[in-house]
C-alpha positions as CSV (number, residue, x, y, z in Angstrom):
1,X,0.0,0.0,0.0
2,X,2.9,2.6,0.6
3,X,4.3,1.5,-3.0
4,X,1.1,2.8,-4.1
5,X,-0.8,-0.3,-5.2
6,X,-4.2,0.9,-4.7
7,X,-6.1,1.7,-7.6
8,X,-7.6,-0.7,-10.1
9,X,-5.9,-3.1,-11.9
10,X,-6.4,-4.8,-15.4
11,X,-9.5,-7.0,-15.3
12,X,-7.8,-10.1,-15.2
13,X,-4.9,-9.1,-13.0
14,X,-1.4,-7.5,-12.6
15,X,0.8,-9.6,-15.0
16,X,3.2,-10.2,-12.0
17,X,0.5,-12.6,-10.4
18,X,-1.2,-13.8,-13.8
19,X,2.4,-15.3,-14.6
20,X,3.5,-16.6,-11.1
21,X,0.4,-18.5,-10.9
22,X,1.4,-19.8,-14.9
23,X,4.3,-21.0,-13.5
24,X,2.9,-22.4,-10.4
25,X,1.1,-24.6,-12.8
26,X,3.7,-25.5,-14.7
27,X,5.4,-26.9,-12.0
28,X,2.2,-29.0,-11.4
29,X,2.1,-30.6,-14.8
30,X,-0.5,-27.9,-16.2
31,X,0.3,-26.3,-19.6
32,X,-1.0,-22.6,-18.4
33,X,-0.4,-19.1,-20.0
34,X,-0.7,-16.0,-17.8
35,X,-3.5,-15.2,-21.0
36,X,-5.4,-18.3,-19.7
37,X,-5.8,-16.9,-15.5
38,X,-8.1,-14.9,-14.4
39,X,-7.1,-13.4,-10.9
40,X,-10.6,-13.1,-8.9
41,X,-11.7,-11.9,-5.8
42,X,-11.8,-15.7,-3.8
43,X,-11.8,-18.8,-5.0
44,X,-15.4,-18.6,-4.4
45,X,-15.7,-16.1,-7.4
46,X,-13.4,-17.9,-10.0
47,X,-15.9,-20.9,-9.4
48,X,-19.2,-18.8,-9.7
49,X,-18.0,-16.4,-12.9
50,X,-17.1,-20.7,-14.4
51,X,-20.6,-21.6,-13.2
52,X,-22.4,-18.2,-15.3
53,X,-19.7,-18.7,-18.3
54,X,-20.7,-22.4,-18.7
55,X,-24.1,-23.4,-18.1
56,X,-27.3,-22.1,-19.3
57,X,-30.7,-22.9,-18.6
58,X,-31.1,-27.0,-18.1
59,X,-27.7,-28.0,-18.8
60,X,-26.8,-31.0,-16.5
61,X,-23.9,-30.9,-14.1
62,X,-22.6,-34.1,-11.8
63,X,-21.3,-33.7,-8.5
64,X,-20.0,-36.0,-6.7
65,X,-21.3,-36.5,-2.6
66,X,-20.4,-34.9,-0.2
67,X,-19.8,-31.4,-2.0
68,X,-19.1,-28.3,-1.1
69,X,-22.4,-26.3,-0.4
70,X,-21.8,-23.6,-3.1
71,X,-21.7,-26.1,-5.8
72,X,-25.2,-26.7,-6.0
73,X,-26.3,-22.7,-5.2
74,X,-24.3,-21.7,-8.1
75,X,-25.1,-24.9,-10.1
76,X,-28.9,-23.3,-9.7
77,X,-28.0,-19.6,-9.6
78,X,-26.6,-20.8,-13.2
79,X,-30.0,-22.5,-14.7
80,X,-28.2,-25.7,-14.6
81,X,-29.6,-29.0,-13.6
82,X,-28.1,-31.7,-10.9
83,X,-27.1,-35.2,-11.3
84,X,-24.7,-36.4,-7.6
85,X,-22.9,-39.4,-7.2
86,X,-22.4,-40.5,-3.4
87,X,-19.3,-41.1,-2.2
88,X,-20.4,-41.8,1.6
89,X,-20.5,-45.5,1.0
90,X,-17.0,-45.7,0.3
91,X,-15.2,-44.0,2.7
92,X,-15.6,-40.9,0.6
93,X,-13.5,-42.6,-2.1
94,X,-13.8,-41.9,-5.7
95,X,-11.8,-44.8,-6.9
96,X,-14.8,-47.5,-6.0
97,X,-17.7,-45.0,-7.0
98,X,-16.3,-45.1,-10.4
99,X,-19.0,-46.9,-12.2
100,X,-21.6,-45.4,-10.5
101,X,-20.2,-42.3,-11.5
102,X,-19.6,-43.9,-15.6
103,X,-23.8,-45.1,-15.3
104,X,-24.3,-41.2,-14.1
105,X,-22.8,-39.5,-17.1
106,X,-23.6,-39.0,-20.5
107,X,-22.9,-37.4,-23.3
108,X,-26.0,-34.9,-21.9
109,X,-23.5,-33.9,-19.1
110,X,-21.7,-30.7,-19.5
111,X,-19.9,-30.1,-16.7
112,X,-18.4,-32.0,-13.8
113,X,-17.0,-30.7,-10.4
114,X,-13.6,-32.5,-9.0
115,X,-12.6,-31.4,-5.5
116,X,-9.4,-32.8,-3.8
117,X,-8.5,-32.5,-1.3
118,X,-12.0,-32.2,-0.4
119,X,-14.3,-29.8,1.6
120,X,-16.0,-31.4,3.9
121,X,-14.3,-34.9,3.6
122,X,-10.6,-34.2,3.7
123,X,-10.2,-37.1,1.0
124,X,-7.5,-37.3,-1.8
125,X,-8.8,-38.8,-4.9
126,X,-6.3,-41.3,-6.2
127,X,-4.8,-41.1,-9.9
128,X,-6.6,-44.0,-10.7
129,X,-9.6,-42.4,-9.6
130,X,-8.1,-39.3,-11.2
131,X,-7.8,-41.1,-14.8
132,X,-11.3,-42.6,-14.6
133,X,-12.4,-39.0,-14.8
134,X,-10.4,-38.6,-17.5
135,X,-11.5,-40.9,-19.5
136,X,-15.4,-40.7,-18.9
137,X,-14.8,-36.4,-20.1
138,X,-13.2,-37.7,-23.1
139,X,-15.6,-40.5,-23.8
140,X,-18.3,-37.8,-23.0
141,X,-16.8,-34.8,-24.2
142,X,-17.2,-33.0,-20.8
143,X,-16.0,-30.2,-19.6
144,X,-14.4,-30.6,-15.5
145,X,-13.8,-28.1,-13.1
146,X,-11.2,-28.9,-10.8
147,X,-11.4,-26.9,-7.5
148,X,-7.5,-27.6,-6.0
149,X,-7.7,-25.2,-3.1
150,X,-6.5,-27.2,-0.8
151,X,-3.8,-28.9,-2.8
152,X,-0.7,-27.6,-0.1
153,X,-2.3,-29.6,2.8
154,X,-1.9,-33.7,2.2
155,X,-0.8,-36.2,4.7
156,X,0.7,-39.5,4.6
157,X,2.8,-38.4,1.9
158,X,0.2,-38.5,-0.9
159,X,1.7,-36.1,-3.6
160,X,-1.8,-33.6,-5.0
161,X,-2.0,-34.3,-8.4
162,X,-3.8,-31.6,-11.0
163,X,-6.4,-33.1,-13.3
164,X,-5.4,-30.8,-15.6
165,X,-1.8,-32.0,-16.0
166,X,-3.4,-35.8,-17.4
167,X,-3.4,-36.4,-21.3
168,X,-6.9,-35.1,-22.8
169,X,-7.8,-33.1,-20.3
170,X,-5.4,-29.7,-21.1
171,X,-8.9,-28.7,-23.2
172,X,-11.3,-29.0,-20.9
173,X,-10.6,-28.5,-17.6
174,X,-11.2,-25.5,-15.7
175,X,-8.6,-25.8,-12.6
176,X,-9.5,-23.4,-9.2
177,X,-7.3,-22.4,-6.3
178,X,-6.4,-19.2,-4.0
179,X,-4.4,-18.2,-1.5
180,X,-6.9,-18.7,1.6
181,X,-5.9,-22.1,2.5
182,X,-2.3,-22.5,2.2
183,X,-1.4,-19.3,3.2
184,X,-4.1,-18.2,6.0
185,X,-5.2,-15.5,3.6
186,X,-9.2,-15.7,4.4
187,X,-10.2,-12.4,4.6
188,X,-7.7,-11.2,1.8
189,X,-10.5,-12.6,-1.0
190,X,-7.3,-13.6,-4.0
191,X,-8.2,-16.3,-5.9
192,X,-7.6,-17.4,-9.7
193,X,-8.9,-19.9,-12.5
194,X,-7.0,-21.2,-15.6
195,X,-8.7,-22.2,-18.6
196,X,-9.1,-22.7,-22.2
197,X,-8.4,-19.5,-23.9
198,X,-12.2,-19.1,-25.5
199,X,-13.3,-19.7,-21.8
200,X,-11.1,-17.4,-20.2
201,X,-12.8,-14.4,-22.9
202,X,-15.8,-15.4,-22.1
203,X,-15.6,-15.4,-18.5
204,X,-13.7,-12.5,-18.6
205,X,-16.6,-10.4,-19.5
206,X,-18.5,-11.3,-16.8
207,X,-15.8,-10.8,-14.2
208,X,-15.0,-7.0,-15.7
209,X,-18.7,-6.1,-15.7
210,X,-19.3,-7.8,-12.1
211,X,-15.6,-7.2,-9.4
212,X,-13.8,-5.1,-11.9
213,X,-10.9,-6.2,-10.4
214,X,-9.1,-8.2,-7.3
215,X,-7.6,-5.6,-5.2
216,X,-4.4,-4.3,-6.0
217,X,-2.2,-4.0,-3.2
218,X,-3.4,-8.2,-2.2
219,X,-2.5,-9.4,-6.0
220,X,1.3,-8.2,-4.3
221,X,0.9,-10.3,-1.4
222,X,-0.2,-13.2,-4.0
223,X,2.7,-12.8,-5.9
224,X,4.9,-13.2,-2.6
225,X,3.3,-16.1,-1.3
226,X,3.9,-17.7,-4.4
227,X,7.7,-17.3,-4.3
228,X,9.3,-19.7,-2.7
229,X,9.9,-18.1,0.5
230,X,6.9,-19.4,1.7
231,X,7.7,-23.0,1.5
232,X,8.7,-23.9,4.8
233,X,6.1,-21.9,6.3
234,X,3.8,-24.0,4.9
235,X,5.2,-27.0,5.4
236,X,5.3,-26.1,8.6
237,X,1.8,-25.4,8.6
238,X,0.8,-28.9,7.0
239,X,2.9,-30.7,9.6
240,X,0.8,-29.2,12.4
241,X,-2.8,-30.2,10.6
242,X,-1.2,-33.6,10.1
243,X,-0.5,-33.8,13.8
244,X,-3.9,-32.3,14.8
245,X,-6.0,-34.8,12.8
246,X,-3.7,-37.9,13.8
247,X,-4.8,-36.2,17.6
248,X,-8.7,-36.1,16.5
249,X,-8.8,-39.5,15.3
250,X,-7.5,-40.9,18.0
251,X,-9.0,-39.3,20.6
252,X,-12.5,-39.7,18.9
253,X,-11.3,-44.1,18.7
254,X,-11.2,-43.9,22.1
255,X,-14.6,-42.6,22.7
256,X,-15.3,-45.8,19.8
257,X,-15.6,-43.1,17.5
258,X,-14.0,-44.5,13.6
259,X,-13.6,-42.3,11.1
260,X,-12.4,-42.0,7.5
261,X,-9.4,-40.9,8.1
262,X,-8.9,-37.5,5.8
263,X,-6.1,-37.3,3.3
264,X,-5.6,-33.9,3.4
265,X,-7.6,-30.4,4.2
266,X,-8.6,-30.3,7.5
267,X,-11.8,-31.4,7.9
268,X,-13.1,-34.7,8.5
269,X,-16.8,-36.6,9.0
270,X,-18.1,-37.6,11.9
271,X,-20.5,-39.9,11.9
272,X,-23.6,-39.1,14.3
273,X,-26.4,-40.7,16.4
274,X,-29.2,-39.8,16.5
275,X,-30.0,-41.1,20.1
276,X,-27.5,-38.4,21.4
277,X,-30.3,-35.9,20.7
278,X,-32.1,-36.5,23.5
279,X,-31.2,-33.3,25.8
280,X,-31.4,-31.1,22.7
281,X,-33.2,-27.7,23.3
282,X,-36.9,-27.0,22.2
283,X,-37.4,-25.1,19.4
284,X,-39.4,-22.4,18.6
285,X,-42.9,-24.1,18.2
286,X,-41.9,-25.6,21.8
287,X,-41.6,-29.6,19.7
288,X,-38.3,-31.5,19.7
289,X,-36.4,-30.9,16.9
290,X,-36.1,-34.0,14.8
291,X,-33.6,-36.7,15.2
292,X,-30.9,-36.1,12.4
293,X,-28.1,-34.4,11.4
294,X,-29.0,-30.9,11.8
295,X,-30.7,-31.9,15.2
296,X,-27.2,-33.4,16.2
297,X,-25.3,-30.0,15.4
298,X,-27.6,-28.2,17.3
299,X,-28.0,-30.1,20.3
300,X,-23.6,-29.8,20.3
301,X,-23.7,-26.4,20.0
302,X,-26.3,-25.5,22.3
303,X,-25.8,-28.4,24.8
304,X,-21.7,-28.9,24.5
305,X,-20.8,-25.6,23.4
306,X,-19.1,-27.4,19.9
307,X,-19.5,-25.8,16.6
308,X,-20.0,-28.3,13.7
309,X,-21.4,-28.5,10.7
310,X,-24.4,-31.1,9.6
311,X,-23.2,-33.6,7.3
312,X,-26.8,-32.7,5.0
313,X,-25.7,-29.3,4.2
314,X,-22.8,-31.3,1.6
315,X,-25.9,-33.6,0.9
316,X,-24.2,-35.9,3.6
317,X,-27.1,-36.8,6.2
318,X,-25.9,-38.4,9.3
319,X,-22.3,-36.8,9.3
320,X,-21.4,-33.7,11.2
321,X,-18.3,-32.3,9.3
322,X,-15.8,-31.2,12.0
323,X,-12.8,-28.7,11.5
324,X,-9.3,-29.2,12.9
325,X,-7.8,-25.6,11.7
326,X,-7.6,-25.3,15.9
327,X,-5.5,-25.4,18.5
328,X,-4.8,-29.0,19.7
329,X,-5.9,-27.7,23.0
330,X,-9.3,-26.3,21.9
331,X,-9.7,-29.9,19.8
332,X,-9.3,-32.1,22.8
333,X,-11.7,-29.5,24.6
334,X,-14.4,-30.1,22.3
335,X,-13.9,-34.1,22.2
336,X,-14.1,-33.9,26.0
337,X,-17.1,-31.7,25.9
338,X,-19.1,-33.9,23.1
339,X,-18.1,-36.9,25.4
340,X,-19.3,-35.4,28.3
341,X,-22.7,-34.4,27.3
342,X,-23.3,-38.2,25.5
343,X,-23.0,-36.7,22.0
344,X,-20.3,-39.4,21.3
């Protein structure tokens, strides 16, 4: 800001970022240009101004369960319809869902949304699972958007590979990430998408008529955490949500709590029951609320003092999606408080 960077920028972004983040995906496989990124205002924007540029009224669009609950707004908010493959059954795995997933699209589908590592399950998607996308979008001629914001925070030494870098998919996959997750920049709102050149004009348009432009002076912090002084902070940072989720799981195991144990983010589903809903708080028309989910969250929040989030919000009933991006202390508080008020 005392350099000056505070006016508007081009559209698209400074070219300092627009070729960092090229080069960035370079180094993950991806053949990018800075002409094909658009620098946004989130993550959540680069995924909304794909949404608008690619769907219109009744087109169909897969996800694949749990998913993110913005998906499905701007799937709507878009004209699109949905078609959702559940990955619940297998551990939140995409490798086994992948015939369920091959009997779900057609060559009707126009778009389908990859997220790994995921929000809310904190699974990796393996390359097999990976290349059985890739093969269904080229049987199918389908357009994927893969949202990789979490792609710095893996455990258990998977390596995050980019859909975009397999062979076929250079045409038609819209890749997503930001600066919120790996580098703790939340309330900064920096994001970016890279994509075919024809989308990138396309959605262009509606990001200059819509945000103008991400903010100046934060495109500079973009193109430092970028540079590789970062690294070890990060690292750093990924070593301490590895440590906190090996904590969670096994404090929740000894409560007989199992859960699928995430590959990365730092989230991870817990599976509720319903019977632990008993000393939940009447709601407004003075009635019980009813035994799921949502009930569960409620009653741990209001009854515990634990903020979670109910597993149907991702269309995930019977899950409450914790978060880990807390202190090991405050974790094992909340495990003790659930505990102590029957909730596990």
């Amino acid at each position: 800001m005392d350099a000056g960077h505070t006016g508007y920028t081009s559209s698209n972004g400074i070219p300092e970022l627009k070729e960092a983040i090229a080069e960035k995906l370079r180094g993950n496989g991806v053949d990018a240009d800075a002409d094909e990124v658009i620098v946004t205002p989130g993550g959540k924007q680069a995924l909304f101004e794909t949404f608008q540029t690619l769907i219109d009224d009744g087109d169909e669009v897969v996800l694949l369960d749990p998913a993110w609950v913005s998906y499905e707004a701007m799937v709507k908010l878009s004209g699109g319809s949905l078609k959702r493959v559940d990955l619940a059954p297998h551990d939140f795995r995409l490798e086994p869902a992948l015939d369920e997933l091959a009997d779900t699209v057609s060559d009707e589908t126009k778009l389908l949304v990859v997220n790994s590592p995921s929000n809310p399950t904190g699974g990796v998607f393996s390359d097999a699972a990976l290349e059985g996308v890739r093969d269904l979008a080229v049987e199918h001629d389908i357009a994927v958007i893969s949202d990789e914001i979490y792609e710095r925070i893996t455990y258990d030494g998977f390596e995050h590979t980019s859909l975009g870098s397999l062979d076929g998919m250079e045409d038609r996959t819209i890749t997503i990430n930001g600066f919120s997750k790996a580098f703790s920049m939340t309330g900064w709102r920096l994001g970016y998408l890279h994509a075919p050149e024809d989308l990138i004009s396309q959605a262009g348009k509606l990001h200059s008529h819509s945000v103008s432009c991400a903010v100046n002076f934060v495109q500079h912090a973009g193109v430092e955490a970028l540079s590789d002084r970062t690294d070890d902070t990060v690292e750093e940072m990924r070593e301490a949500f590895e440590g906190r989720r090996d904590m969670l799981v096994d404090l929740l195991a000894e409560h007989g709590v199992d859960v699928a144990v995430p590959k990365g983010a730092f989230y991870m589903m817990l599976p509720v029951d319903d019977s632990a809903v008993q000393s939940t708080a009447e709601n407004a028309s003075g009635e019980q609320p009813r035994a799921d989910d949502q009930a569960w969250c409620e009653g741990a929040i209001q009854d515990a003092k634990v903020a979670t989030v109910p597993g149907s919000a991702f269309n995930a009933p019977g899950y409450a999606r914790i978060s880990y991006a807390a202190s090991e202390e405050r974790l094992r508080e909340a495990v003790e408080r659930l505990a102590e008020h029957d909730y596990i």
